[in-house]
N, CA, C and O atoms as CSV, one atom per row, in Angstrom:
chain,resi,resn,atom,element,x,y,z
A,1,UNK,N,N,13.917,8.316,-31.984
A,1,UNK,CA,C,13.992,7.066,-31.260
A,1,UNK,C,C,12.619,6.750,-30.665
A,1,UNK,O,O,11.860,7.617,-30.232
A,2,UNK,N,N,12.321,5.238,-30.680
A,2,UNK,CA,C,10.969,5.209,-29.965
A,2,UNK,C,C,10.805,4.737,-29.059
A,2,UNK,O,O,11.556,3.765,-28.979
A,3,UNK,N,N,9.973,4.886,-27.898
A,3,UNK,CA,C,9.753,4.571,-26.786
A,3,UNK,C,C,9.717,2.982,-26.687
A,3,UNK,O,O,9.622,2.188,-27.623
A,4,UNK,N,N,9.839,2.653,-25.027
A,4,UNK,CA,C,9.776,1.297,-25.238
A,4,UNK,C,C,8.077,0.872,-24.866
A,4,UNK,O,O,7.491,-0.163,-25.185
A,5,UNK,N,N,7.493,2.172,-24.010
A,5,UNK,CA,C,6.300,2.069,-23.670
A,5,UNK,C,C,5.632,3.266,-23.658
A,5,UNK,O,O,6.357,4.229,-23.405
A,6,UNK,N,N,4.348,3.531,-23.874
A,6,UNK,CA,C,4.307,4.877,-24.189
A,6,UNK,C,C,3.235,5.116,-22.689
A,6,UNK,O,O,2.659,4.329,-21.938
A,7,UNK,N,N,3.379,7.027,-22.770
A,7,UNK,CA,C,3.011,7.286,-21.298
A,7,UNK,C,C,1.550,6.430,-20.509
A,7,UNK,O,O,1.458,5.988,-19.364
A,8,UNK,N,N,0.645,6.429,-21.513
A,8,UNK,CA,C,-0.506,5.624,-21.269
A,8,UNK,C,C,-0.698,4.161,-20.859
A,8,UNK,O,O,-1.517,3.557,-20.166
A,9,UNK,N,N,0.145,3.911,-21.408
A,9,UNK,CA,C,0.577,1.906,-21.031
A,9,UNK,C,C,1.098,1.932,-19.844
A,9,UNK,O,O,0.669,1.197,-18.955
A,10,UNK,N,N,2.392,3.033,-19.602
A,10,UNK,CA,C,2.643,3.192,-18.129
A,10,UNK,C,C,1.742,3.240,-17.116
A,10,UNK,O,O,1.679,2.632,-16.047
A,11,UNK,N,N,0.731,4.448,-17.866
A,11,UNK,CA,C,-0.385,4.668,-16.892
A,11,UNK,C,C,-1.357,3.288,-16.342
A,11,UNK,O,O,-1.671,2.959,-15.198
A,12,UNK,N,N,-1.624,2.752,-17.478
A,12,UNK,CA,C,-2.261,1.476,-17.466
A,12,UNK,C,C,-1.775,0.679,-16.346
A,12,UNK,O,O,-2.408,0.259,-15.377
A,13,UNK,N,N,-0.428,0.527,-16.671
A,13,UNK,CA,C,0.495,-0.699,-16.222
A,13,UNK,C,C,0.534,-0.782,-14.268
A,13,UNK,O,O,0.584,-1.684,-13.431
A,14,UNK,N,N,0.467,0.995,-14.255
A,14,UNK,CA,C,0.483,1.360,-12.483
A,14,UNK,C,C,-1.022,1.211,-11.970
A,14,UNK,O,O,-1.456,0.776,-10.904
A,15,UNK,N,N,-1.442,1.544,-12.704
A,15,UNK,CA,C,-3.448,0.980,-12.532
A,15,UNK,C,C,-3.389,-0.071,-12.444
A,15,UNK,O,O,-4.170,-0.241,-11.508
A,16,UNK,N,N,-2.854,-1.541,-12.846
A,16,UNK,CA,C,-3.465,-2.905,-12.963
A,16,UNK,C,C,-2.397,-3.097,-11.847
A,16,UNK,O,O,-2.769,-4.039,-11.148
A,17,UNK,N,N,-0.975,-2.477,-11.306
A,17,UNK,CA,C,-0.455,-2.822,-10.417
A,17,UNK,C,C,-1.567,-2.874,-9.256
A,17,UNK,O,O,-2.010,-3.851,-8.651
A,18,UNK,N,N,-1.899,-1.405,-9.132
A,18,UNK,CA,C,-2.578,-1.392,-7.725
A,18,UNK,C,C,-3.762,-1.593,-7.821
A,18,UNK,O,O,-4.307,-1.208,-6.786
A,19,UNK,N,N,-4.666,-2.116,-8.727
A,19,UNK,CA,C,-6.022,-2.778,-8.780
A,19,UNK,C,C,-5.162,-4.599,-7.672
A,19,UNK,O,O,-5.554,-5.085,-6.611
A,20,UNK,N,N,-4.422,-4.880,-8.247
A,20,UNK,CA,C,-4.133,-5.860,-7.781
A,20,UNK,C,C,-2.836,-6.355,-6.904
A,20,UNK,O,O,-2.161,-7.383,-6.943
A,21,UNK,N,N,-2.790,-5.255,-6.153
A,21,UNK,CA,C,-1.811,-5.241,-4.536
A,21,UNK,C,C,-3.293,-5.073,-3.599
A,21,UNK,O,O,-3.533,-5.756,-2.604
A,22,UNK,N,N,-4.248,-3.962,-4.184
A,22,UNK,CA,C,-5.427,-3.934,-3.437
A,22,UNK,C,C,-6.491,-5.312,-3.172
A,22,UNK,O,O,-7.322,-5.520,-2.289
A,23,UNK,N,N,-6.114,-6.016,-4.196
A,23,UNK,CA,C,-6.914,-7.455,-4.252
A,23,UNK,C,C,-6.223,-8.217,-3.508
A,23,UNK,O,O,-6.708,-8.688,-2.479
A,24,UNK,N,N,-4.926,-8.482,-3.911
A,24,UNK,CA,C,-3.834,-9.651,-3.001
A,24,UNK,C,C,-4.297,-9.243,-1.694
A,24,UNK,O,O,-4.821,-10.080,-0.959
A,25,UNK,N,N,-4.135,-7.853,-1.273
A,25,UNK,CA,C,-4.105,-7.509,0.119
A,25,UNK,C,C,-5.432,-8.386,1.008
A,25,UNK,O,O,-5.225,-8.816,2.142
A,26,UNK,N,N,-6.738,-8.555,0.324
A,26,UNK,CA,C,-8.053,-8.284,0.979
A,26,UNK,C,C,-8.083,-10.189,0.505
A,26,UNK,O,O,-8.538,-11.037,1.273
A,27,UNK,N,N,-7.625,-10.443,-0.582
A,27,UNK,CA,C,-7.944,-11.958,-0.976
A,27,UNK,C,C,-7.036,-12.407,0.271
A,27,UNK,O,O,-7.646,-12.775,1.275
A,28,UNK,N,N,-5.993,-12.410,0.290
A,28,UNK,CA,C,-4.709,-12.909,1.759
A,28,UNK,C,C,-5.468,-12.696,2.926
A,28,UNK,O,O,-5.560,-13.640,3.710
A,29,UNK,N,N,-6.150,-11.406,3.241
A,29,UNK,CA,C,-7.056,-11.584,4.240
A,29,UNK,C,C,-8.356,-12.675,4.479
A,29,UNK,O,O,-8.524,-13.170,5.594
A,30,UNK,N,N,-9.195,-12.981,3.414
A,30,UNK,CA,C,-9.885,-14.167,3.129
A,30,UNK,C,C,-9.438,-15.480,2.984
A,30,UNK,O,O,-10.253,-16.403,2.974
A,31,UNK,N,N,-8.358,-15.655,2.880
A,31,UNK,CA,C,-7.411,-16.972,2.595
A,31,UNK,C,C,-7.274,-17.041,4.109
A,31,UNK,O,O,-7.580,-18.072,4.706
A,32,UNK,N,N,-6.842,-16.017,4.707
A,32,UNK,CA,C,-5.900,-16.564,5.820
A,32,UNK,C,C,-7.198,-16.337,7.123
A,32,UNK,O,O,-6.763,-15.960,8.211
A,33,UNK,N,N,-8.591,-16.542,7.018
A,33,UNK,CA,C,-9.702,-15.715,7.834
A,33,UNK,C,C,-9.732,-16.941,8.180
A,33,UNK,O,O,-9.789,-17.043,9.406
A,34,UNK,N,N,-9.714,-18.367,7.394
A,34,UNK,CA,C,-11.008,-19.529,8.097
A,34,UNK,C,C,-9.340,-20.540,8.686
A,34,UNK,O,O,-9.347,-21.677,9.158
A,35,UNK,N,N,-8.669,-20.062,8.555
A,35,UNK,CA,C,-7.194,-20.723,9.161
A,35,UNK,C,C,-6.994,-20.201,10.939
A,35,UNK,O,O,-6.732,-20.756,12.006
A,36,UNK,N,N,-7.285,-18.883,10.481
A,36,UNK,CA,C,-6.892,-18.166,11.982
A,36,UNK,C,C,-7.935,-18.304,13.252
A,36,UNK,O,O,-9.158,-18.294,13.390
A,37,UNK,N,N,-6.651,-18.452,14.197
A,37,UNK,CA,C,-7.282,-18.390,15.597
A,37,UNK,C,C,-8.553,-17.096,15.736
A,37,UNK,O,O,-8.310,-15.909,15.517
A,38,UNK,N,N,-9.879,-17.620,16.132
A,38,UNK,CA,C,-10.055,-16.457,16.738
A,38,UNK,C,C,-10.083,-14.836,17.142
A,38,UNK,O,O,-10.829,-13.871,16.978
A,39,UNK,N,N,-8.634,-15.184,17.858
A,39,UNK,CA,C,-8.668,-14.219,18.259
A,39,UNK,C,C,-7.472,-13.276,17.898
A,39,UNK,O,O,-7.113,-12.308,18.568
A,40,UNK,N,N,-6.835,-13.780,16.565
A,40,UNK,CA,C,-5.933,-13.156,15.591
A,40,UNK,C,C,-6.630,-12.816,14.867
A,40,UNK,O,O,-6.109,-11.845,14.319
A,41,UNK,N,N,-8.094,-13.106,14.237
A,41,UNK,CA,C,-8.655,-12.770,13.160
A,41,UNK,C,C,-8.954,-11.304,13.154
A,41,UNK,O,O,-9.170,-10.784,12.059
A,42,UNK,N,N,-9.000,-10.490,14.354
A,42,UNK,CA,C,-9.095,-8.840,14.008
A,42,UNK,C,C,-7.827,-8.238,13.528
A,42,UNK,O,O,-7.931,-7.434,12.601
A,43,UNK,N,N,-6.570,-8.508,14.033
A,43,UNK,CA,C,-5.336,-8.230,13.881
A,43,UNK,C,C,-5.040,-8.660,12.351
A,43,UNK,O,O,-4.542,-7.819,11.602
A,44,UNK,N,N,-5.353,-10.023,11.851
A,44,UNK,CA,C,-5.461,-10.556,10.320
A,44,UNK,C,C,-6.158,-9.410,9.256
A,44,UNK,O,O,-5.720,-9.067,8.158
A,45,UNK,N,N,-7.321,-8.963,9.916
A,45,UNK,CA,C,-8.004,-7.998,8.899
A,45,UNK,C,C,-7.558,-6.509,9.138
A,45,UNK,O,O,-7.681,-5.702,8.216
A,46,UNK,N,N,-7.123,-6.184,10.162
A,46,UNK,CA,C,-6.544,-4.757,10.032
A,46,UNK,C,C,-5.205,-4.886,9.125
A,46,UNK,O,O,-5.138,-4.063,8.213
A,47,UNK,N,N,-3.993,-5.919,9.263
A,47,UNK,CA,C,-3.398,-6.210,8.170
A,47,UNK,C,C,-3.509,-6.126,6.726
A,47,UNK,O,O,-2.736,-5.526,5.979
A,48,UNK,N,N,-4.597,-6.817,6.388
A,48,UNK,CA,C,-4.969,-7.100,4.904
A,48,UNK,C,C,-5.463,-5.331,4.412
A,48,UNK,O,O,-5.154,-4.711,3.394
A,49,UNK,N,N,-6.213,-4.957,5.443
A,49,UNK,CA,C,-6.863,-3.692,4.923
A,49,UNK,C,C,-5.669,-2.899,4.832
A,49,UNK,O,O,-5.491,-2.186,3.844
A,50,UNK,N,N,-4.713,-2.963,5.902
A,50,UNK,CA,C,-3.614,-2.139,5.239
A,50,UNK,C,C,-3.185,-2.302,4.337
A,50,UNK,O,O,-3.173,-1.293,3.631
A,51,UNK,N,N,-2.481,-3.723,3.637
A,51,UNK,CA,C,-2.274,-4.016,2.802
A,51,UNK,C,C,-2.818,-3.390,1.358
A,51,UNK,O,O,-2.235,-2.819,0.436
A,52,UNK,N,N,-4.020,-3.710,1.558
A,52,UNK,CA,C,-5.454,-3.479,0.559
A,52,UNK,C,C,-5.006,-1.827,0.671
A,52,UNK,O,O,-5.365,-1.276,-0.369
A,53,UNK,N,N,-4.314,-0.830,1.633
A,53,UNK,CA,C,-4.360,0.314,1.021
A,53,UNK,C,C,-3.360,0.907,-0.126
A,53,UNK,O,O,-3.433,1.904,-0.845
A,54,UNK,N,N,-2.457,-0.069,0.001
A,54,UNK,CA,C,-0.919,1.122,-0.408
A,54,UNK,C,C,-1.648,1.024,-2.289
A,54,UNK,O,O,-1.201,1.737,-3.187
A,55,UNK,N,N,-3.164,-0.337,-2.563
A,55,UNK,CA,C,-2.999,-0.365,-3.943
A,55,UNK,C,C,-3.638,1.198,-4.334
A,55,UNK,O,O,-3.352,1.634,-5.449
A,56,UNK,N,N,-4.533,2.071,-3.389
A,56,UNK,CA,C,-4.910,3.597,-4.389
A,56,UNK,C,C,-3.359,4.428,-3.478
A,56,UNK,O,O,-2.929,5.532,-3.810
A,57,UNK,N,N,-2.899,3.776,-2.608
A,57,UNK,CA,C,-1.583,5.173,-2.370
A,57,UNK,C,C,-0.627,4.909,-3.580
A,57,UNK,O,O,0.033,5.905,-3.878
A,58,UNK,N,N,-0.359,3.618,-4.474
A,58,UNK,CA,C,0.556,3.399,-5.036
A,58,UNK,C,C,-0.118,4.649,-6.497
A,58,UNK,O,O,0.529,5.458,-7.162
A,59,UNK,N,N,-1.335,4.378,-6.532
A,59,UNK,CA,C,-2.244,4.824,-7.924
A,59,UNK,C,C,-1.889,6.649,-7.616
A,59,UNK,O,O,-1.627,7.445,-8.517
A,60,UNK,N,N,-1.968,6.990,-6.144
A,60,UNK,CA,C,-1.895,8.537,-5.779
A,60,UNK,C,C,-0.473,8.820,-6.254
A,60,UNK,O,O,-0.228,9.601,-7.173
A,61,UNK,N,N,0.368,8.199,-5.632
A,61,UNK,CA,C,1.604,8.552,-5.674
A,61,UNK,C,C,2.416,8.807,-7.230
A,61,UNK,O,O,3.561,9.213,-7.431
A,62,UNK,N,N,1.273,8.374,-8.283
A,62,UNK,CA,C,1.611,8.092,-9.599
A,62,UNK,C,C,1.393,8.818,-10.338
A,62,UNK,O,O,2.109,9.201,-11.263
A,63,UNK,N,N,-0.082,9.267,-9.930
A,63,UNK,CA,C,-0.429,10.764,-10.359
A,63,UNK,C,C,0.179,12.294,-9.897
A,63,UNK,O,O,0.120,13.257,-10.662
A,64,UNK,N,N,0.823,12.376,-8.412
A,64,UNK,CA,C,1.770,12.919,-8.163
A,64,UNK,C,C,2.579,13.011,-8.740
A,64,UNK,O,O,2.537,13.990,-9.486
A,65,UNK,N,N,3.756,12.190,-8.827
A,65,UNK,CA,C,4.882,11.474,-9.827
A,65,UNK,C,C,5.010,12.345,-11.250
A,65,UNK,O,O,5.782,13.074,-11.873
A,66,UNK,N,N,3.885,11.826,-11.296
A,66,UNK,CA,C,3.826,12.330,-13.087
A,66,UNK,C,C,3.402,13.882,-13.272
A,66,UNK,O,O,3.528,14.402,-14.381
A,67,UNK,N,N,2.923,14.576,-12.228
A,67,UNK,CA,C,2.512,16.215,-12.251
A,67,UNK,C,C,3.818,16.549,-11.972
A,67,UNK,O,O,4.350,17.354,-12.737
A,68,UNK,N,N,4.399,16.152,-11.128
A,68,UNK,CA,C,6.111,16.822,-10.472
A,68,UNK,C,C,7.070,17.038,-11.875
A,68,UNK,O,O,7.677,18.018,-12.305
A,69,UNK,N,N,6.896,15.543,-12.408
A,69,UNK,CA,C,7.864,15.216,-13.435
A,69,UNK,C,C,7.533,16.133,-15.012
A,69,UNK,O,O,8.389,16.430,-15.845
A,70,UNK,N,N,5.935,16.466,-15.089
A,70,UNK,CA,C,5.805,17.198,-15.988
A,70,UNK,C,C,5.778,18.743,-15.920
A,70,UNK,O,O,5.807,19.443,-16.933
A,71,UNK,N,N,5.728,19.168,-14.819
A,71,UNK,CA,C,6.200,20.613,-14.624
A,71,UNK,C,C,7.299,20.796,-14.226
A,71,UNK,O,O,7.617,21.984,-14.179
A,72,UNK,N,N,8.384,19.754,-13.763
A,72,UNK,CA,C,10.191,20.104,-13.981
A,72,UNK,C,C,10.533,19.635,-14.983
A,72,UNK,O,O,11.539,20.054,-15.556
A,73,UNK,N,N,9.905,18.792,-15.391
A,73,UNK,CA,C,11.142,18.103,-16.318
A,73,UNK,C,C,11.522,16.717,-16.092
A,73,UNK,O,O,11.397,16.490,-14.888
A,74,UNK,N,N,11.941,15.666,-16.739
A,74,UNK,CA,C,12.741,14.681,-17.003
A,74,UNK,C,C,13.591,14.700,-16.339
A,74,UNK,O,O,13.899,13.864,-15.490
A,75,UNK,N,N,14.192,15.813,-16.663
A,75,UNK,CA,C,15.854,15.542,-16.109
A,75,UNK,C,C,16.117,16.727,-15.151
A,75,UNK,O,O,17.210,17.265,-14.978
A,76,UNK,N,N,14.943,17.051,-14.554
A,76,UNK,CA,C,15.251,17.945,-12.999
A,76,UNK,C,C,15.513,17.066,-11.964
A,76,UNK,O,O,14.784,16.117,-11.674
A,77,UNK,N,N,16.535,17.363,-11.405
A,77,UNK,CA,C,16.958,17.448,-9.979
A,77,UNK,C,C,16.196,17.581,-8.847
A,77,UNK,O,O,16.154,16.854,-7.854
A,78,UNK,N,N,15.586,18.604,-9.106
A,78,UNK,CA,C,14.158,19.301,-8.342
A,78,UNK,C,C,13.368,18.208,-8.241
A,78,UNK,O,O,13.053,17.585,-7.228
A,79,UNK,N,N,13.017,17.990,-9.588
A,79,UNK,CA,C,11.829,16.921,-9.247
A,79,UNK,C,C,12.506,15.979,-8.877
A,79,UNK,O,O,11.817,15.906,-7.860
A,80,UNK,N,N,13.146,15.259,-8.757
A,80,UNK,CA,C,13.660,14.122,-8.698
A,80,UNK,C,C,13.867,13.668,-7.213
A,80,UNK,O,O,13.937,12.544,-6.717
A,81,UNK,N,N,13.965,15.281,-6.515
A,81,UNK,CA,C,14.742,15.608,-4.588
A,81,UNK,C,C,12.866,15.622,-4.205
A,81,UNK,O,O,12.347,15.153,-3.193
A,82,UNK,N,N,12.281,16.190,-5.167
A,82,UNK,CA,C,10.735,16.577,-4.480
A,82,UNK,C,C,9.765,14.728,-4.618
A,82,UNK,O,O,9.232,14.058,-3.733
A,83,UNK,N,N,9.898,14.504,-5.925
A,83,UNK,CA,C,9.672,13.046,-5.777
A,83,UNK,C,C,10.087,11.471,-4.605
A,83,UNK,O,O,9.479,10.488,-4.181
A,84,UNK,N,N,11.721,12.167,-4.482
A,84,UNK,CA,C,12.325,10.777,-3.124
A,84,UNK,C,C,11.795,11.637,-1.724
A,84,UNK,O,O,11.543,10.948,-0.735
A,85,UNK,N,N,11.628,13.085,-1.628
A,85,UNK,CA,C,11.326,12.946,-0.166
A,85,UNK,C,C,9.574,12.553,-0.172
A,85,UNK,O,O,9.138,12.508,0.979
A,86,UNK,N,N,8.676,12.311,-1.091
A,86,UNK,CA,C,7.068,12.058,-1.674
A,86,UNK,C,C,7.564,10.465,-0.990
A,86,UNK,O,O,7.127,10.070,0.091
A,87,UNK,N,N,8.504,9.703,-1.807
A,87,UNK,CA,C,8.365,8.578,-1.642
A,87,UNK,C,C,8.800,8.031,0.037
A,87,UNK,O,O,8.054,7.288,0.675
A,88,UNK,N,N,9.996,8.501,0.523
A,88,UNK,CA,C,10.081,8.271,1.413
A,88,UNK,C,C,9.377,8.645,2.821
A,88,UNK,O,O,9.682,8.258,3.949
A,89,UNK,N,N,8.183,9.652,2.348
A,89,UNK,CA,C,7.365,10.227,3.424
A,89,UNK,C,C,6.190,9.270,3.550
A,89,UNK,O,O,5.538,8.964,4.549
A,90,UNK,N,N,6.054,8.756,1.908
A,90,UNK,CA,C,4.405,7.335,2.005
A,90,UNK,C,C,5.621,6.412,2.803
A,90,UNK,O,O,5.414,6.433,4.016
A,91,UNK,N,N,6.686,5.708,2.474
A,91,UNK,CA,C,7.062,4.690,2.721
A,91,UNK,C,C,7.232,4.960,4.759
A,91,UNK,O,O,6.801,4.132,5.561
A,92,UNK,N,N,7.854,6.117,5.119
A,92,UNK,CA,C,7.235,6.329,6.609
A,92,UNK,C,C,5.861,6.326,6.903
A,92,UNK,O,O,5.639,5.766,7.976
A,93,UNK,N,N,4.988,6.696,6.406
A,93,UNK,CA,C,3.648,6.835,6.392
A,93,UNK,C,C,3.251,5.075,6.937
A,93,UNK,O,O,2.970,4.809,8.106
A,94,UNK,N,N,3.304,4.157,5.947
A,94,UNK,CA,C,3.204,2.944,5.776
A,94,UNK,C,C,3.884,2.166,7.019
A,94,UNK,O,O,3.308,1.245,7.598
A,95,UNK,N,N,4.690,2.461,7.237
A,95,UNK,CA,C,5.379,2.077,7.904
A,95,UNK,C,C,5.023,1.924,9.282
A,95,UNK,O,O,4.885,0.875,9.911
A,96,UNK,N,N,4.845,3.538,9.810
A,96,UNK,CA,C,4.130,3.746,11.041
A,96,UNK,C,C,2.790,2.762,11.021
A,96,UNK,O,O,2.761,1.784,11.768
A,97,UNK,N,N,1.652,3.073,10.108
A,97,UNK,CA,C,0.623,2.278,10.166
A,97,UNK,C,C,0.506,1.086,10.506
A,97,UNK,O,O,-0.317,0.638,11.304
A,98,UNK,N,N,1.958,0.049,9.464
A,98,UNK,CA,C,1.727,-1.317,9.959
A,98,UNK,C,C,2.516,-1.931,11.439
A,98,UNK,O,O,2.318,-3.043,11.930
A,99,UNK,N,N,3.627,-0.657,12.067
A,99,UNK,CA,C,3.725,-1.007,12.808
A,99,UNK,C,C,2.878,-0.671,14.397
A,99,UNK,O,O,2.903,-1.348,15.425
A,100,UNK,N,N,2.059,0.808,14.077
A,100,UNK,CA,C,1.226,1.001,15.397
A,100,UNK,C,C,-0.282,0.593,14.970
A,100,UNK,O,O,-0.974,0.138,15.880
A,101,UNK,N,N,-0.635,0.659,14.196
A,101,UNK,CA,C,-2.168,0.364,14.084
A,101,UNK,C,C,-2.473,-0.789,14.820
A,101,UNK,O,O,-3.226,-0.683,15.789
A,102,UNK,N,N,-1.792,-2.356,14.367
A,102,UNK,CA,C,-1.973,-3.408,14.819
A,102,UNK,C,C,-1.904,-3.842,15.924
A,102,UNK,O,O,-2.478,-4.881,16.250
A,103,UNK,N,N,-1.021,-2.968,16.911
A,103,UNK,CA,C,-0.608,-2.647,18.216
A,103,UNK,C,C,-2.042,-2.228,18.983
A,103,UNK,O,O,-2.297,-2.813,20.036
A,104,UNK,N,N,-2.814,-1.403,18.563
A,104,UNK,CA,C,-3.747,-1.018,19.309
A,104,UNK,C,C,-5.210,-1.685,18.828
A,104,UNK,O,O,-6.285,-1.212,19.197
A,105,UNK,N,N,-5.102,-2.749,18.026
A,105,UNK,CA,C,-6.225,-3.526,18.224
A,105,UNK,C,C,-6.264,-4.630,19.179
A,105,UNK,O,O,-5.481,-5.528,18.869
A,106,UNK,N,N,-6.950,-4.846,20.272
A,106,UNK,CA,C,-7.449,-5.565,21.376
A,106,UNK,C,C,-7.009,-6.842,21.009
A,106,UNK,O,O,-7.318,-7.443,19.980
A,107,UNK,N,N,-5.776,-7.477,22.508
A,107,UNK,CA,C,-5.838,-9.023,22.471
A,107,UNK,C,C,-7.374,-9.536,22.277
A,107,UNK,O,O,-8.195,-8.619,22.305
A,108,UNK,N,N,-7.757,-10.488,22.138
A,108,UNK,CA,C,-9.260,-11.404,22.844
A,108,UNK,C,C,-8.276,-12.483,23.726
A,108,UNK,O,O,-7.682,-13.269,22.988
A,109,UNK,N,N,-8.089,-12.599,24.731
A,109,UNK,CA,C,-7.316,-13.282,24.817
A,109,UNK,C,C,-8.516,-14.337,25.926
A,109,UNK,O,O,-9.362,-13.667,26.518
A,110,UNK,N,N,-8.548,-15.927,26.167
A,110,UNK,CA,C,-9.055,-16.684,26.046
A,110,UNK,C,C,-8.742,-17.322,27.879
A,110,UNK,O,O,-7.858,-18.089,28.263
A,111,UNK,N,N,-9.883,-16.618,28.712
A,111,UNK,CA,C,-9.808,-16.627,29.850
A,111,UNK,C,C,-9.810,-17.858,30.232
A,111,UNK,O,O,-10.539,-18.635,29.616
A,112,UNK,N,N,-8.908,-18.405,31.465
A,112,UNK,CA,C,-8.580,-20.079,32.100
A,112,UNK,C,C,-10.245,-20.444,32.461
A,112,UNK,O,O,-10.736,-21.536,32.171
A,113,UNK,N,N,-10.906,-19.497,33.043
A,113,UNK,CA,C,-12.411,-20.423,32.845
A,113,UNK,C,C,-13.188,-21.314,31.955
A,113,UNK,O,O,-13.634,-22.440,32.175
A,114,UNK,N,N,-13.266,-20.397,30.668
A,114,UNK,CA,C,-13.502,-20.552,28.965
A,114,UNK,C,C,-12.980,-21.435,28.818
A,114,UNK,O,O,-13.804,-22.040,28.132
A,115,UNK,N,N,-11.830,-22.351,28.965
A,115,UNK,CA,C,-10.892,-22.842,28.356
A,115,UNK,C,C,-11.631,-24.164,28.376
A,115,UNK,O,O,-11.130,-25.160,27.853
């Protein structure tokens, strides 16, 4: 029987994913730079850069993926329990980041004198 894609195209296919989650991330940051207030614009770019990261965690996690899966097996269990707690440890990982990082970058906030 033949594949519908072979391992390399896969490989390809997760490369051009995260070449371009890493671009969306940093272009959305440039799109959204000459729109924003001020003093959202640091909070805007710590965003995007997060964004801009998960495209080499998605590329890490793939090369992981595929070492787990080729030293158990296809159809291990093992790999399969060692792969969802991989995924669900980036997806906490991520998680934490976008919700405390942004937290601890500085209001500017726009004193009644200034105004």
């Amino acid at each position: 029987m033949k594949e519908l894609i072979t391992e390399e195209q896969a490989g390809q296919i997760v490369l051009l994913l995260s070449i371009v989650v890493t671009l969306a991330g940093l272009g959305h940051g440039f799109y959204r730079n000459s729109r924003a207030v001020k003093s959202e614009k640091k909070r805007l770019w710590v965003h995007a850069g997060l964004f801009a990261l998960m495209g080499p965690a998605i590329w890490v996690f793939w090369q992981v993926y595929n070492s787990i899966e080729n030293y158990y097996g296809l159809d291990s269990l093992k790999a399969l329990g060692i792969n969802l707690l991989i995924a669900l440890g980036l997806g906490a990982f991520f998680f934490g980041l976008f919700y405390f990082v942004p937290r601890w970058v500085p209001d500017k906030k726009v004193s009644p004198s200034r105004k």
